[in-house]
C-alpha positions as CSV (number, residue, x, y, z in Angstrom):
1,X,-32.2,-11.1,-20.8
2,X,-28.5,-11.6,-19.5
3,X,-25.9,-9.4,-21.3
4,X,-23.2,-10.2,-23.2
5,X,-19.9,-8.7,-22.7
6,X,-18.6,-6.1,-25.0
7,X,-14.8,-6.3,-26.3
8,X,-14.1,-3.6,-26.9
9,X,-9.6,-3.2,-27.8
10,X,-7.8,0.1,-27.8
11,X,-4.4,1.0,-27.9
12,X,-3.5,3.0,-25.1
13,X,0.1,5.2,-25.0
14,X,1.4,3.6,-22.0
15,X,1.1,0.3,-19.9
16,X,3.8,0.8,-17.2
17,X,3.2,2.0,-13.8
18,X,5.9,2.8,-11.7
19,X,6.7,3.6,-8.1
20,X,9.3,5.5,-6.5
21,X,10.1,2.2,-5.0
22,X,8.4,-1.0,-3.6
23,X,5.4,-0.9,-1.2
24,X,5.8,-3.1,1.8
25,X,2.6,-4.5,1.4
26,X,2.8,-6.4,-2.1
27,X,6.5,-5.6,-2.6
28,X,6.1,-4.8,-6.1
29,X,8.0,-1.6,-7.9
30,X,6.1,-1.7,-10.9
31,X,2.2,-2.6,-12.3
32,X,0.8,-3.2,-15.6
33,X,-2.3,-4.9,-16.5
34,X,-3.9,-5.8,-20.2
35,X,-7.4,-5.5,-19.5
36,X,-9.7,-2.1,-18.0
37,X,-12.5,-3.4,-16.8
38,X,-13.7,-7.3,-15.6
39,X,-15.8,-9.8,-16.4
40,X,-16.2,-11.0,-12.8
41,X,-17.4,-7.8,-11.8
42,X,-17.3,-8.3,-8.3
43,X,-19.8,-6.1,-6.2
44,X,-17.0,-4.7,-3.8
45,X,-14.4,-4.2,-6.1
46,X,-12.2,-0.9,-5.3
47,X,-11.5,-1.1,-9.6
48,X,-14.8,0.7,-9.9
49,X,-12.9,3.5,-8.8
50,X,-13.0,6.7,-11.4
51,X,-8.9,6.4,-10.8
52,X,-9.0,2.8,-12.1
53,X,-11.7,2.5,-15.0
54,X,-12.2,6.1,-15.6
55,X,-15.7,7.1,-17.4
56,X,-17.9,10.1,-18.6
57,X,-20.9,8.7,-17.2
58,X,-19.5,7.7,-14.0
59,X,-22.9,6.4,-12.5
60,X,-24.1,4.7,-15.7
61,X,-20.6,3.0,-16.2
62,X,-19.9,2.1,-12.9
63,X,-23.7,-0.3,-12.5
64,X,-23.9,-1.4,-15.9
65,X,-20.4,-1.3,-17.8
66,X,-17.6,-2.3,-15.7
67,X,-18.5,-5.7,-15.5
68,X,-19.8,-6.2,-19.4
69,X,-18.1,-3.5,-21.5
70,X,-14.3,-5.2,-21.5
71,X,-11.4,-2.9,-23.0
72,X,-8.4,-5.4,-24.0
73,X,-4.9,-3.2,-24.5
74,X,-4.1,-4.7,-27.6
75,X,-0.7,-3.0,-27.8
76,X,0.1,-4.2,-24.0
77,X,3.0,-6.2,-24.9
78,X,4.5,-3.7,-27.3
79,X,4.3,-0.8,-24.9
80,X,5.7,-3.5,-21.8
81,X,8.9,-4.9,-23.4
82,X,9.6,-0.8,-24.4
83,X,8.7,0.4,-21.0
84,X,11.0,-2.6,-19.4
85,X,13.8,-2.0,-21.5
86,X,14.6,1.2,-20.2
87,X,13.7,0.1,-16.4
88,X,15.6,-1.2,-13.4
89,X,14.9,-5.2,-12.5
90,X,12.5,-5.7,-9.9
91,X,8.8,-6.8,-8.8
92,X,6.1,-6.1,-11.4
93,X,2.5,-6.7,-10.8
94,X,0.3,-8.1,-13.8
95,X,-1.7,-10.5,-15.3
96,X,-5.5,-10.6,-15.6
97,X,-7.2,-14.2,-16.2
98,X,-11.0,-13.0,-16.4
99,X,-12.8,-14.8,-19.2
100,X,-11.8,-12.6,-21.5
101,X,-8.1,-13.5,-21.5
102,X,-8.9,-17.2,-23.1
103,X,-9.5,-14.8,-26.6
104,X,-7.0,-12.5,-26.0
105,X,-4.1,-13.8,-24.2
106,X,-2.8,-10.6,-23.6
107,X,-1.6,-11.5,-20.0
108,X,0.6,-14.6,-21.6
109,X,1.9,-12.8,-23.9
110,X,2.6,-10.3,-21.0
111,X,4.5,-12.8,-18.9
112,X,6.7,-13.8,-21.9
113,X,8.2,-10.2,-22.0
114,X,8.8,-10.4,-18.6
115,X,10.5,-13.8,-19.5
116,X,12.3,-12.2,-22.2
117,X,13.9,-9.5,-20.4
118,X,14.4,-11.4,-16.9
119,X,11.8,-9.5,-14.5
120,X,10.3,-10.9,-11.5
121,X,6.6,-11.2,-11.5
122,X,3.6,-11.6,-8.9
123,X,0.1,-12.2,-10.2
124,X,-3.3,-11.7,-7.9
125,X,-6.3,-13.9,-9.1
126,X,-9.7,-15.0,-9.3
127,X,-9.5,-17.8,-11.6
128,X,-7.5,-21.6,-12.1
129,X,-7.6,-20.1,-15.6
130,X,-3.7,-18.6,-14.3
131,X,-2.8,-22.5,-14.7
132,X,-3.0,-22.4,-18.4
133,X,0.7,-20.6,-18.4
134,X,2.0,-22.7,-15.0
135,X,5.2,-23.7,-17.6
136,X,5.5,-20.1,-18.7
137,X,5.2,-19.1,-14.7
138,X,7.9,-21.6,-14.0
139,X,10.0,-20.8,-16.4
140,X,10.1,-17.2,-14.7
141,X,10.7,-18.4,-11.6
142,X,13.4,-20.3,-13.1
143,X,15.2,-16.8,-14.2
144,X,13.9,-14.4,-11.6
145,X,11.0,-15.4,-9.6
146,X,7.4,-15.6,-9.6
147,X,4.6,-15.2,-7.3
148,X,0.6,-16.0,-7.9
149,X,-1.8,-15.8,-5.3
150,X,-5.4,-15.7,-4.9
151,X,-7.7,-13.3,-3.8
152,X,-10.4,-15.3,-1.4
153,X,-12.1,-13.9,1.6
154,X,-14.5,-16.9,2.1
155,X,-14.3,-20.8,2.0
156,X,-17.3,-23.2,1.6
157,X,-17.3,-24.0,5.5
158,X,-18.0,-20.0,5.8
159,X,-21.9,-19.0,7.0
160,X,-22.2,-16.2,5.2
161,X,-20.4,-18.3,1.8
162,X,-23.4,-18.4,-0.9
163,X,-23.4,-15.0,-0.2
164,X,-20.2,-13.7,-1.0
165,X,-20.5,-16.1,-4.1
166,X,-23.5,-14.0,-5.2
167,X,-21.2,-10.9,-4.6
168,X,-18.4,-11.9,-6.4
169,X,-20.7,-13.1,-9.5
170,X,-18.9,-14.6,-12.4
171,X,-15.6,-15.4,-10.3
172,X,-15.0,-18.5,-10.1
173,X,-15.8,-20.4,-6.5
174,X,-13.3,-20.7,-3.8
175,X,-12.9,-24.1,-3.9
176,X,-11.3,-24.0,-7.7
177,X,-9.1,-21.0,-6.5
178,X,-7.8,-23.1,-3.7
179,X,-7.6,-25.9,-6.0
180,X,-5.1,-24.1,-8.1
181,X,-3.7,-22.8,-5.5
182,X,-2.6,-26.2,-5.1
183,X,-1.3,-27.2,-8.4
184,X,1.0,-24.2,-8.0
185,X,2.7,-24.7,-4.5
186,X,3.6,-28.3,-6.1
187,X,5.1,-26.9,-9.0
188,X,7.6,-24.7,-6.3
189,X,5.6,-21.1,-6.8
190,X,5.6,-19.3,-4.1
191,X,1.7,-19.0,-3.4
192,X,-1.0,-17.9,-0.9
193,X,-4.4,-16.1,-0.2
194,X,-4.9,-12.2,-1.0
195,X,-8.0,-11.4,1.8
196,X,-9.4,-8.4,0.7
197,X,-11.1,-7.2,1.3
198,X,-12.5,-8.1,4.8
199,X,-16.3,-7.4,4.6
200,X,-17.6,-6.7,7.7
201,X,-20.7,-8.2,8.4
202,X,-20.1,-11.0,6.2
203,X,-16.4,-12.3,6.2
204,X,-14.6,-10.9,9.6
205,X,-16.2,-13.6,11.9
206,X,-13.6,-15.8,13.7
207,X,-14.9,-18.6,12.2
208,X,-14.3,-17.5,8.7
209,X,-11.0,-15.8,9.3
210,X,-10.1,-19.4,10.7
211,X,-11.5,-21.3,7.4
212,X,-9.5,-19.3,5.0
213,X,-6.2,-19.7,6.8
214,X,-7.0,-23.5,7.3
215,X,-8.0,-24.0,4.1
216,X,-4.8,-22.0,2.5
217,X,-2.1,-24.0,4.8
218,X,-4.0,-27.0,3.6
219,X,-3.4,-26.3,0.2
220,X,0.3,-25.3,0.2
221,X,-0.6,-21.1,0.5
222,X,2.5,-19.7,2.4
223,X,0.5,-16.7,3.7
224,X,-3.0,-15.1,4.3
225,X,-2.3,-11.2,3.2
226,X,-5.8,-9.5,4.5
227,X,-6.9,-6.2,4.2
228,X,-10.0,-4.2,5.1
229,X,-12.8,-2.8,2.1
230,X,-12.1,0.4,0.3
231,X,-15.0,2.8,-0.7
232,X,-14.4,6.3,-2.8
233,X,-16.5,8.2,-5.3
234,X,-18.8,6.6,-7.3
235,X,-17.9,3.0,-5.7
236,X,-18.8,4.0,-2.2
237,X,-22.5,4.8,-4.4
238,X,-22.8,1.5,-6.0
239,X,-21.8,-0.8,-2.9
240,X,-24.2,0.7,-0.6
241,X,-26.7,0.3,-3.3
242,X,-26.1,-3.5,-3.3
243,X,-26.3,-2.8,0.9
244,X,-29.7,-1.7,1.1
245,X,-31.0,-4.1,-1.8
246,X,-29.7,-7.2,0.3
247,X,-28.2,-6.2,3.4
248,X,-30.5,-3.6,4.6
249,X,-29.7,-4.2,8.4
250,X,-25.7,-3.7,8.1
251,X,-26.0,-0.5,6.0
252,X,-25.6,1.5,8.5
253,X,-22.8,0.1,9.7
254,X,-21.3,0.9,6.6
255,X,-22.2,4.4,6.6
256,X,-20.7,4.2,10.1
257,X,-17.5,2.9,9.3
258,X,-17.0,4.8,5.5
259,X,-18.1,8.2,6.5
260,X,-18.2,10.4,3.3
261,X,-14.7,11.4,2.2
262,X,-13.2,8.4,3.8
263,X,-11.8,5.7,1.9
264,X,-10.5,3.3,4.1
265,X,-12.7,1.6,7.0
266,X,-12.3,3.2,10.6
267,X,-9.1,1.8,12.0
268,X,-10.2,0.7,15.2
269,X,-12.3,-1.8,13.1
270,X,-9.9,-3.1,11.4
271,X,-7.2,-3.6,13.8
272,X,-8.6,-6.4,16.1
273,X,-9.6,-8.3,12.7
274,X,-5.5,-8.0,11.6
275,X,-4.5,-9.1,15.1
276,X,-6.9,-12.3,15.0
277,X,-5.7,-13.4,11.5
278,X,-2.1,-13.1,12.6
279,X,-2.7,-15.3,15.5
280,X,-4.5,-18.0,13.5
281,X,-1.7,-17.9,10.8
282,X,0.7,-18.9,13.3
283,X,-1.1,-21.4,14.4
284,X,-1.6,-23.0,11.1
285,X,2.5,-22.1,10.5
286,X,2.0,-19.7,7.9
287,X,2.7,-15.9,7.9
288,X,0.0,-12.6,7.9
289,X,2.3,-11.5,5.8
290,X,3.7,-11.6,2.1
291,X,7.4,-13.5,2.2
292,X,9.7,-10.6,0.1
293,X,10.7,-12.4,-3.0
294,X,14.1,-13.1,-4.0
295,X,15.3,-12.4,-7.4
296,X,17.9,-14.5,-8.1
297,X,21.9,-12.9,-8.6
298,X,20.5,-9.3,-6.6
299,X,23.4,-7.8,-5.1
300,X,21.1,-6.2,-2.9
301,X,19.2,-9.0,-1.5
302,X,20.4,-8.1,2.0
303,X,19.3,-4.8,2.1
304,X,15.9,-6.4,1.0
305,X,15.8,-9.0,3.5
306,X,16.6,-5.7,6.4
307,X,14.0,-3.8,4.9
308,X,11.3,-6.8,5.0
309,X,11.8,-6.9,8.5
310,X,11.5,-3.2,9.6
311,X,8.3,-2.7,7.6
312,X,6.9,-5.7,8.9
313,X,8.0,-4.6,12.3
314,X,6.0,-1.0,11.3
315,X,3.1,-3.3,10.4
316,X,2.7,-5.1,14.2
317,X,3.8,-1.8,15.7
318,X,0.8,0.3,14.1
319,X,-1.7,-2.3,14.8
320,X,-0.7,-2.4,18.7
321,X,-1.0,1.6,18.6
322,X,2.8,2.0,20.0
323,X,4.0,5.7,19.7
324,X,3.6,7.1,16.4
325,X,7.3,8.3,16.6
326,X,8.3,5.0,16.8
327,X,6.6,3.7,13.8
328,X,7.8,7.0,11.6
329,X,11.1,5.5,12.8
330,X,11.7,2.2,11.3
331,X,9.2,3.1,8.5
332,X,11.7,5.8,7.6
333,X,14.9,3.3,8.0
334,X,13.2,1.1,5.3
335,X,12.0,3.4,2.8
336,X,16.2,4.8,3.6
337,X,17.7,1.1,3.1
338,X,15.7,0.3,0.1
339,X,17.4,3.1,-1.3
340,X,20.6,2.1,-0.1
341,X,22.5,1.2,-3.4
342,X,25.6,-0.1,-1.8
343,X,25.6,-3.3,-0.6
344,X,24.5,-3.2,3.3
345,X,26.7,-5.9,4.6
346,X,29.4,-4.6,2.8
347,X,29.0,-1.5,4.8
348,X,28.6,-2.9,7.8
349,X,32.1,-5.1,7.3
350,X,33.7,-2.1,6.6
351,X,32.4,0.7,8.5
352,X,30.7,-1.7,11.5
353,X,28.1,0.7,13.5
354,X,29.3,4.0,11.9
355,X,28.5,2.7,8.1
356,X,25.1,1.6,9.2
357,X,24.8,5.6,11.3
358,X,25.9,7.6,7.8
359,X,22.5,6.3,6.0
360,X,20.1,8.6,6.1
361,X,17.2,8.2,9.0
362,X,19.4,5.4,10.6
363,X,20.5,6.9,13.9
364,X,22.2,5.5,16.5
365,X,19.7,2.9,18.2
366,X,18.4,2.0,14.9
367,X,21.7,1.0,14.0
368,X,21.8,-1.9,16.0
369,X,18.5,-3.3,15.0
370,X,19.9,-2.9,11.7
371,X,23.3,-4.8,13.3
372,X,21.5,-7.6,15.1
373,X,19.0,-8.3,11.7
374,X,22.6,-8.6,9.8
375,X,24.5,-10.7,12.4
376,X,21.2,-13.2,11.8
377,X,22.3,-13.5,8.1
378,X,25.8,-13.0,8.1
379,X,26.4,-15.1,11.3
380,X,28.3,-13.6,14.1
């Protein structure tokens, strides 16, 4: 007998995550999300995690209840609007549209305290179900800016596609994602594919890698994000359980490339995977990366722009293995920019080289990649 999902609501204390500042993957600062576990229940999902969806009975709750026994935050949008009151404007991650959000609407009501209080908002999905609240979405991009994107790792073209289907189980298919990943870009929201992760085995063949950035250009995406599979605790467990029911011959390739207390995949792995996809996206003139959003009026939007670039030069610097001390290098002259709170070109007007030397982990020859990224906005 198939089982029905369990709602069952609670009222935790707080909703708001915050970070010291933004990650230069996603580029948000903050993260809160209405829902603790998912109806979609993907096999390889890294929310299985005892840090995500913590449980007493980790091995029971991870196989049977993560998928089917649904905790809605029914305080969500109290505990958002008092947590964003008393916060800084910038990027926050939410939004859930699994099934359950159609009785809920927790994540709507979400968005419209973002609205409310004029923060910028980027939303990772699974379903065209996000399309209910496109004239909510645009209204934020109106004030601040918005940013949906889907996560889809294969295309109907792929080989190995009915499988991944069958791994991602009540998700809805590809082709609806890419559908509404349509509907958005025509609406003006910035929009793209989240692939992650990478499954090895099953969704890092050239072939695929080449669907899913076709089929995003094709449907307006500005960027294929990808990323490789994370395992830990009781996760690791379950997948490789799912591995040797199916996939018996690429378990041990798993166990190979997440060696116990890992959590990430071996890095050699990985690396030619990133390198292909970045090729392909600019052949299809899209980006392997995630465009920084703007929010509108930011007196700091320079410094933003500046920092974008270094950390996507980090990015293309780690993946063609060039001295670590290099990469420490710009990664510390972002992480120092970003917390620059005066205004960078105004600095640079007035100070020229020395103004850009005084901030912290800027030396000398950073300083003028710092002055040659500003010259290509400020002109001169």
């Amino acid at each position: 007998m198939t089982r029905r999902a369990q709602f069952v609501p609670y009222r935790p204390k707080t909703i708001l995550n915050k970070h010291k500042r933004p990650d230069h993957w996603f580029w948000v600062r903050y993260s809160a999300y209405p829902y603790k576990g998912c109806q979609h229940g993907c096999e390889f999902c890294y929310c299985r995690e005892q840090k995500y969806y913590p449980y007493e009975d980790a091995d029971l709750a991870v196989r049977d209840d993560f998928a089917y026994r649904i905790q809605p935050k029914e305080n969500a949008p109290n505990l958002l609007r008092r947590a964003l009151h008393r916060a800084p404007v910038d990027l926050i991650a939410t939004g859930d549209y699994q099934p359950a959000e159609r009785k809920f609407q927790l994540s709507r009501r979400m968005l419209e305290v973002c609205l409310e209080l004029g923060f910028p908002v980027s939303i990772l999905e699974r379903s065209p179900l996000v399309l209910r609240d496109l004239g909510l979405i645009q209204d934020i991009n109106d004030r601040a800016t918005a940013l949906v994107f889907f996560s889809i790792i294969s295309t109907p073209d792929s080989a190995h596609y009915q499988t991944i289907c069958r791994m991602e189980r009540l998700a809805p298919p590809p082709e609806k994602r890419f559908a509404a990943m349509e509907q958005l870009a025509r609406a003006g929201i910035l929009t793209g594919t989240c692939m992650m992760p990478i499954l090895p085995g099953l969704c890092d063949d050239d072939a695929n890698l080449q669907y899913v950035v076709k089929w995003t250009a094709e449907h307006g995406g500005q960027f294929v994000l990808a990323g490789g599979l994370t395992l830990a605790n009781q996760q690791r467990d379950f997948f490789f359980g799912v591995l040797a029911e199916r996939f018996p011959d690429l378990l041990a390739r798993y166990q190979a490339l997440f060696p116990s207390g890992s959590y990430g995949p071996i890095r050699s792995n990985w690396q030619g995977t990133a390198l292909r996809l970045k090729e392909l996206c600019e052949q299809y003139g899209i980006s392997d990366r995630i465009p920084r959003p703007i929010i509108p009026g930011d007196k700091r939007t320079l410094n933003k722009l500046v920092v974008e670039a270094l950390a996507n030069q980090t990015y293309y610097m780690e993946l063609n293995d060039e001295p670590k001390h290099r990469v420490w290098a710009y990664r510390k002259a972002a992480w120092a920019i970003g917390d620059t709170p005066q205004d960078l070109g105004l600095i640079y007007r007035q100070m020229g080289l020395k103004g850009l030397e005084s901030i912290q982990n800027v030396g000398p020859k950073m300083a003028h990649v710092v002055e040659r990224l500003l010259k290509g906005w400020l002109g001169g």
